[in-house]
N, C-alpha and C positions, 0 to 999 in steps of 0.2 A: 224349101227343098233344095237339095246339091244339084247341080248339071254338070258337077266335075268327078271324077273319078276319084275313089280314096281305099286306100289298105287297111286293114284293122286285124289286128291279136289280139285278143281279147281271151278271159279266161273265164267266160260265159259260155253257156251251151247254146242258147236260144237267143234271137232277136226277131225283133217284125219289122221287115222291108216295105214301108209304105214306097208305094210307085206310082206315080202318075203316068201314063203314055206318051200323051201328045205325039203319036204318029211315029215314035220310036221307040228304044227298048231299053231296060236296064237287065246288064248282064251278070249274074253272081257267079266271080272266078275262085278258085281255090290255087293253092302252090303244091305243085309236084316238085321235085327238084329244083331246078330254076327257071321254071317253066308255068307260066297260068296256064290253066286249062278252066274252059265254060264248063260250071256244074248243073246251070237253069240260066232261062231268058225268060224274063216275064217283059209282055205288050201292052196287057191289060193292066187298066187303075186297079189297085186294090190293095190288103193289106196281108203281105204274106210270111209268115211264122217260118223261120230257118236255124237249121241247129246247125253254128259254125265248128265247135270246137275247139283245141287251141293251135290249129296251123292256120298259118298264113290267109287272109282272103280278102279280096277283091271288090268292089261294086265299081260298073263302068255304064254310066249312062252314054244312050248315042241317038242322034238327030232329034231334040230336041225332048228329051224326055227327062222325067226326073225324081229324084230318090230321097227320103228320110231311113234314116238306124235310130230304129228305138232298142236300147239295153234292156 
């Protein structure tokens, strides 16, 4: 699983955000202009279905938490 933050465009509609916790968050940003803005934070473990689209987006894990992208 990543602990690092990564971009992706992709010309899928859907992925599953698997997240682990560990006492911190993974945050899914999207691109407005030039500008991130937080769409969701998930805490909790688990496996969550998200329809990106094809702008710009975001996942930024923090304090110790951490993420897989399934296509």
């Amino acid at each position: 699983m990543a602990k690092t933050q990564q971009e992706m465009k992709a010309s899928v509609n859907q992925i599953i955000l698997l997240v682990q916790g560990n006492d911190g968050s993974v945050v899914f940003e999207k691109k407005f202009g030039g500008s991130w803005m937080a769409v969701d934070k998930f805490t909790a473990d688990g496996a969550y279905p998200l329809y990106i689209g094809s702008s710009a987006t975001q996942v930024s894990p923090t304090n110790g938490a951490a993420y897989e992208v399934q296509w």
